[in-house]
C-alpha positions as CSV (number, residue, x, y, z in Angstrom):
1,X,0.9,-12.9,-25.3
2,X,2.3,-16.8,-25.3
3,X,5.7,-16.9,-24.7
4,X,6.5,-18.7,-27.9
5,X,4.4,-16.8,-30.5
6,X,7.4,-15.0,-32.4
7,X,8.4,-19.1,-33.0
8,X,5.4,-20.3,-34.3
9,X,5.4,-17.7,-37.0
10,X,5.3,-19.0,-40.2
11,X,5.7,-22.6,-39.4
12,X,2.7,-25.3,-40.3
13,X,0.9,-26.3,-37.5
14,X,-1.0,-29.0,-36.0
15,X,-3.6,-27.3,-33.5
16,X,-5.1,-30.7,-32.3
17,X,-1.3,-31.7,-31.3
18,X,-0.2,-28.6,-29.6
19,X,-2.8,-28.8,-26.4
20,X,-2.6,-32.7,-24.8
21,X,-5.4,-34.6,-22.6
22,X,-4.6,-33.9,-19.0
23,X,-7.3,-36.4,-16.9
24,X,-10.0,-33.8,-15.0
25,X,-8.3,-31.2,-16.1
26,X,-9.0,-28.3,-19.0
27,X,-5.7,-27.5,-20.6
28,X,-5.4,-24.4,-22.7
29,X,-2.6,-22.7,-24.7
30,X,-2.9,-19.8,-26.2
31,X,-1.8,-19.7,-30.1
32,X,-1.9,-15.6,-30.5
33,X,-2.8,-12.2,-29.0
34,X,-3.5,-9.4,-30.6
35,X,-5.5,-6.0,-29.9
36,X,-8.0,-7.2,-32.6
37,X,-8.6,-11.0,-30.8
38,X,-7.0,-14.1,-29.3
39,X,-6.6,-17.5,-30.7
40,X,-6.7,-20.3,-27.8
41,X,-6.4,-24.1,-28.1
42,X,-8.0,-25.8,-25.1
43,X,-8.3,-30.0,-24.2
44,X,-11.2,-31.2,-21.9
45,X,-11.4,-34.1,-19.9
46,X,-14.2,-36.1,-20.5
47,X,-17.0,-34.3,-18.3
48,X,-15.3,-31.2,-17.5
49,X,-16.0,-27.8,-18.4
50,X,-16.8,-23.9,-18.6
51,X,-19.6,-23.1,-16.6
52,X,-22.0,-20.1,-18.0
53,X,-20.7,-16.9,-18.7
54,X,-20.9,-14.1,-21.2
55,X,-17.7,-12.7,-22.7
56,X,-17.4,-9.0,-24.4
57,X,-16.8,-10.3,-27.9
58,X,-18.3,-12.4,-30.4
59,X,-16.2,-16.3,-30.4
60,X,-15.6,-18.7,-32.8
61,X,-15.3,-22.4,-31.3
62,X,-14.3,-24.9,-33.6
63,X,-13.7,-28.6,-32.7
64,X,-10.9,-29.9,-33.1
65,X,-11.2,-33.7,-31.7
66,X,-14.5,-35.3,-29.6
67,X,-17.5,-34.4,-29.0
68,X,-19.0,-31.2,-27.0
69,X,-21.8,-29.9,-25.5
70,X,-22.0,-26.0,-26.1
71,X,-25.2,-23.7,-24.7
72,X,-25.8,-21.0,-25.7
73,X,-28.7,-18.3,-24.2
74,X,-30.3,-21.8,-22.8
75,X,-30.2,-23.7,-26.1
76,X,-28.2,-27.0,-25.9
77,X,-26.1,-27.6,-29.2
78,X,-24.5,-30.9,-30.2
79,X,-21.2,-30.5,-31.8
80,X,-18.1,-33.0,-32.8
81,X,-14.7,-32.8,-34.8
82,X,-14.9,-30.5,-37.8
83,X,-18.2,-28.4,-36.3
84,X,-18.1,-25.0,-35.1
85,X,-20.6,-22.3,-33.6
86,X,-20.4,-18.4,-33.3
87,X,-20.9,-18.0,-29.4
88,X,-22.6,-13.7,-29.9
89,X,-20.8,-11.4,-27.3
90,X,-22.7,-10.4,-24.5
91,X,-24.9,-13.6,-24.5
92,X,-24.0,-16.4,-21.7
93,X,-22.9,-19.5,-22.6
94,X,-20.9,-22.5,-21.3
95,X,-18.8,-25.5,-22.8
96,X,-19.2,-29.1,-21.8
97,X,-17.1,-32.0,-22.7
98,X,-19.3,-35.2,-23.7
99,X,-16.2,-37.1,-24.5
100,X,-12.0,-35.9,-24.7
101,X,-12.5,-32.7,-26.6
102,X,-10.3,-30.4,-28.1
103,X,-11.1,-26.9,-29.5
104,X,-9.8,-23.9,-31.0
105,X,-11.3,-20.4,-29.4
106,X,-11.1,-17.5,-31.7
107,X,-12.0,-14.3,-30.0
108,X,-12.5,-11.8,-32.4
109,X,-12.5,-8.4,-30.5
110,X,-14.7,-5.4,-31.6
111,X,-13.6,-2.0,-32.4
């Protein structure tokens, strides 16, 4: 659970101001945990990212800022700020950053 989740309660929030541009690096922070999913902002360095894998639940990515390259079961999909896909569980994918790109992962787990 992130340390500060109690705090965030209730409060507005900026999501594309709470994860910062680290150069070569992917930063995440994770927003909430809960038995039924996660909510996790990430920041990517132009030309970094998550190499293919599958994950046990369906995902929502939504960009927040730049412009991505997401693949999904060897299809290539274009996306920038305000887009989001629905990555299906159990099929691989990966992430790519074409530019700085920020995004908001919400993993919403199965009963």
């Amino acid at each position: 659970m992130p340390d500060n989740y109690e705090e965030l309660k209730g409060k507005v929030l900026t999501p594309v101001e709470m994860v910062a541009y680290q150069k070569g690096s992917v930063v995440s922070r994770m927003l909430a945990f809960a038995k039924s999913g996660t909510v996790t902002l990430f920041a990517f360095s132009e030309g970094e990212g998550l190499s293919e894998h599958t994950a046990p639940f369906d995902a929502i990515l939504y960009v927040m800022d730049g412009d991505a390259r997401i693949i999904i079961d060897g299809v290539e999909h274009l996306l920038t700020s305000g887009e989001l896909i629905i990555m299906p569980a159990n099929i691989p994918h990966a992430v790519y950053a074409r530019t700085d790109f920020k995004m908001m992962l919400i993993m919403i787990h199965a009963a």
